[in-house]
C-alpha positions in Angstrom: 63.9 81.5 144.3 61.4 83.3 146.2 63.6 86.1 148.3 61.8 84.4 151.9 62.6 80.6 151.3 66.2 82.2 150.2 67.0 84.2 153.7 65.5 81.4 155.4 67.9 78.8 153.5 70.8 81.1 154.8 69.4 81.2 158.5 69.2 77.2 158.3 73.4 77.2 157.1 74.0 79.2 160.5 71.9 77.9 162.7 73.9 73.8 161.3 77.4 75.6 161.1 76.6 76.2 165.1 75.6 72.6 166.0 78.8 71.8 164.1 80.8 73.6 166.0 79.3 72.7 169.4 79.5 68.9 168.7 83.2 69.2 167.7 84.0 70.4 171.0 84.4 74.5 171.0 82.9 75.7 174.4 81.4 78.9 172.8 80.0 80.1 169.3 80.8 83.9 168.2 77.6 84.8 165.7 79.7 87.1 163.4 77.8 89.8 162.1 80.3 90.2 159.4 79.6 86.7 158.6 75.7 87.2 158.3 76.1 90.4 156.6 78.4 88.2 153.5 76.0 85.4 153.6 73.4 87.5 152.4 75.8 88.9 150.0 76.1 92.2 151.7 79.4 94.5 152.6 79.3 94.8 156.9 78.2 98.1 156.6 74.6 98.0 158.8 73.0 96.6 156.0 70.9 94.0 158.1 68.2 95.5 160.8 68.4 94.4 164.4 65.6 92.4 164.0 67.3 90.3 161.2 70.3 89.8 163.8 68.3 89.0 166.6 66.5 86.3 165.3 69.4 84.7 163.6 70.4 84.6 167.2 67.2 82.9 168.3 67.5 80.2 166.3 71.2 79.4 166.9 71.1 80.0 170.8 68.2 77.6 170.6 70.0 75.0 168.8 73.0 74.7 171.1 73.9 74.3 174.9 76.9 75.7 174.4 77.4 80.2 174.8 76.9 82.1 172.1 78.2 85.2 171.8 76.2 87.7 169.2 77.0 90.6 167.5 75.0 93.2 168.5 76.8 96.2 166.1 76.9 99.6 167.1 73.2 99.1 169.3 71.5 100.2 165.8 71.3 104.1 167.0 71.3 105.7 169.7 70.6 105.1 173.4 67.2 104.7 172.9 67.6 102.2 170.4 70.4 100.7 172.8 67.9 99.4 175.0 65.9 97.5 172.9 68.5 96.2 171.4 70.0 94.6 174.1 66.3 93.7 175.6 65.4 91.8 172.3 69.2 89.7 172.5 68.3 89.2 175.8 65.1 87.2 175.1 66.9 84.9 172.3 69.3 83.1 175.4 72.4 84.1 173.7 75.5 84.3 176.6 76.4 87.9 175.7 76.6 90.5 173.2 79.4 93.3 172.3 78.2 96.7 171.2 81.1 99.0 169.4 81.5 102.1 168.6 81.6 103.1 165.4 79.8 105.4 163.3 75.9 104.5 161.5 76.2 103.4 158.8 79.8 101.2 160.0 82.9 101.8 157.6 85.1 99.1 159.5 89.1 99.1 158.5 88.9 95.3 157.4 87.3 97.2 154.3 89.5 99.9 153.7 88.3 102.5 155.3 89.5 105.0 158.0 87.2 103.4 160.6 85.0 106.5 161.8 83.9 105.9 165.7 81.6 108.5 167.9 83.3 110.0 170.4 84.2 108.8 173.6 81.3 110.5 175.6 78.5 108.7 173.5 79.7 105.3 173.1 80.1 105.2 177.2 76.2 106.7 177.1 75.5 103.1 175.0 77.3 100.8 177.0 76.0 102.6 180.0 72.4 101.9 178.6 73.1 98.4 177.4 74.3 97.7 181.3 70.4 99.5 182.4 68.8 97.9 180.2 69.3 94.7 181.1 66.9 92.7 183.2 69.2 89.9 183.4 72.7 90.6 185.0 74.1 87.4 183.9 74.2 88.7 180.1 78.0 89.4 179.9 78.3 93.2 177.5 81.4 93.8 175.5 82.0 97.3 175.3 84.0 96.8 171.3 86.1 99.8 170.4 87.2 100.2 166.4 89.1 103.3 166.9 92.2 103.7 164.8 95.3 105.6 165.0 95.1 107.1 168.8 95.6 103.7 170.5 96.0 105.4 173.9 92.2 106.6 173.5 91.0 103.3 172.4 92.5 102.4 175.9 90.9 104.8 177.4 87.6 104.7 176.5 87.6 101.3 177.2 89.1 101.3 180.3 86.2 104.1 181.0 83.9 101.3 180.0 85.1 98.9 182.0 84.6 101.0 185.1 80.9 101.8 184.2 80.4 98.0 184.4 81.0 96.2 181.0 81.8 92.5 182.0 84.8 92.7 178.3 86.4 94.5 176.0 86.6 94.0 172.3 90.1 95.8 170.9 89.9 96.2 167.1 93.0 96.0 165.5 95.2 94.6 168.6 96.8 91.1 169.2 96.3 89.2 171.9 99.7 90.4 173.2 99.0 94.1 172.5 95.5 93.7 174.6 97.6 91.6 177.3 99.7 94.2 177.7 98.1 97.4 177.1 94.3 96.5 179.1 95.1 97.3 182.6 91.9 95.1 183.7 93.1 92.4 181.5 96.8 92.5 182.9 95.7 92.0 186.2 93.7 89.4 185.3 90.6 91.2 186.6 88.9 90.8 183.0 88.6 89.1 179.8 89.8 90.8 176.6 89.2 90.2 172.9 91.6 90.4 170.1 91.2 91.3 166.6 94.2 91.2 164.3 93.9 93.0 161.6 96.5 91.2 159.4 96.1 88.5 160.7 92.1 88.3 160.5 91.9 86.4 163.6 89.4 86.8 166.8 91.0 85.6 170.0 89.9 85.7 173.9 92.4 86.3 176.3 92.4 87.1 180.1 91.9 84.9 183.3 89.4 81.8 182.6 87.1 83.7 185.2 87.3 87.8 185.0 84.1 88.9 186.2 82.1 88.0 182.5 81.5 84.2 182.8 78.2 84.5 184.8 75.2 83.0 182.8 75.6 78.8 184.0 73.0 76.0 184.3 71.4 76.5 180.9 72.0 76.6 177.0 73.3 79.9 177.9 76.6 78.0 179.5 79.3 79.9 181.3 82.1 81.9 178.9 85.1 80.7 180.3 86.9 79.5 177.2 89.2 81.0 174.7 88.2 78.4 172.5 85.8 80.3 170.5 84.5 79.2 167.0 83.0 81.7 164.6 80.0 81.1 162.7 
C-alpha cells in the first residue's frame, strides 16, 4: 500500500471515530496525540510534525459541531515555533488546544520513563506566547504540566500559568480528586482542571461547568462546558 493512501486511510478512522462519538451524545472530542502517534504505529515521542497534527484536526473539527479539543504537544520548539503552532490550530476550528511541558523529543511516564520537563521559566514563556499569539480569544489554552516527583512545583507552575491567562490546566499523573484539591483555581471553582491518572489511564474534566474556558459558542467550535469528554 502506497505510504499516502495508507496515512490518509488512518486520517479517515479518526476523522469517523469523531462523528461517532458526537452522534452518541459526548459534548466534546479530545484528538489524543498519543492516539495519532499509535495509529501510525509510532511510540508518543514527537514523532509526527505539527503539520501532521494540525491537519488531523482540520478534518475532524470540520466533521463535527461538537468541541474538539487537540493536542498541540509541547508547541513543537520553542516560542517561536509556539506561535505558529497555535496560529495554524487556530485556523482548523478546533475549541482549544493544551501545550505541556516536557522536553523535545517527549519521554512521557506512561512509557516508562522519568518524564523530563523544561523548567518552570520556559514553559510559562510558551504559554505566554500561545496566549499572544492568538488572534482569536475564544480559543480556550491548557497550560499541561508532566512533571514528576515535586508535585508542589507542578502546582506551581501551573498556578503561575494560570495567572498569565491560560483559560485550564492539564495535571499529569493526578486524579480528579488530587486536582480538586490541590488546584487552588479549580477549588474555588474559578477554573476547569484536567486529570490524568496514571494507573488508572483515564482523562477526566473537573471544575465548575463554566470557569472562565468555555468561551467559543454559536459554531462547530461549541462551548466546553462538559466533563463528558470522549477521546479519539
Amino acid at each position: 500500500m502506497e505510504a499516502g493512501r495508507s496515512a490518509s486511510h488512518l486520517v479517515r478512522r479518526i476523522v469517523l471515530t469523531a462523528r461517532l462519538i458526537a452522534e452518541t451524545g459526548y459534548r466534546a472530542v479530545y484528538l489524543s496525540g498519543s492516539l495519532q502517534h499509535a495509529m501510525r504505529g509510532y511510540a508518543d515521542i514527537n514523532a509526527l510534525t505539527m503539520s501532521e497534527m494540525v491537519q488531523t484536526a482540520h478534518n475532524v473539527a470540520g466533521e463535527i459541531a461538537i468541541p474538539c479539543i487537540a493536542d498541540a504537544e509541547t508547541g513543537f520548539g520553542i516560542d517561536i515555533n509556539v506561535t505558529r503552532t497555535v496560529r495554524e490550530f487556530e485556523r482548523t476550528g478546533v475549541a482549544g488546544i493544551h501545550i505541556e511541558d516536557s522536553t523535545v523529543p517527549k519521554r512521557p511516564a506512561r512509557l516508562g520513563f522519568e518524564s523530563p520537563t523544561v523548567s518552570t521559566a520556559e514553559f510559562l514563556d510558551k504559554i505566554k506566547a500561545a496566549l499572544d499569539a492568538r488572534i482569536d480569544q475564544g480559543l480556550v489554552v491548557i497550560a499541561r504540566s508532566e512533571l514528576r516527583g515535586n508535585d508542589d512545583e507542578k502546582i506551581e507552575r501551573l498556578h503561575r500559568a494560570l495567572e498569565l491567562g491560560a483559560d485550564a490546566v492539564w495535571v499529569g499523573g493526578f486524579s480528579p480528586s488530587q486536582v480538586e484539591k490541590s488546584v487552588p483555581a479549580v477549588a474555588e471553582a474559578r477554573t476547569r482542571g484536567i486529570a490524568e491518572d496514571d494507573e488508572r489511564r483515564t482523562v477526566r474534566s473537573v471544575g465548575p461547568e463554566d470557569g472562565g474556558c468555555a468561551r467559543r459558542t454559536g459554531d462547530r467550535r461549541g462551548s466546553w462546558r462538559s466533563a463528558r469528554c470522549s477521546r479519539t
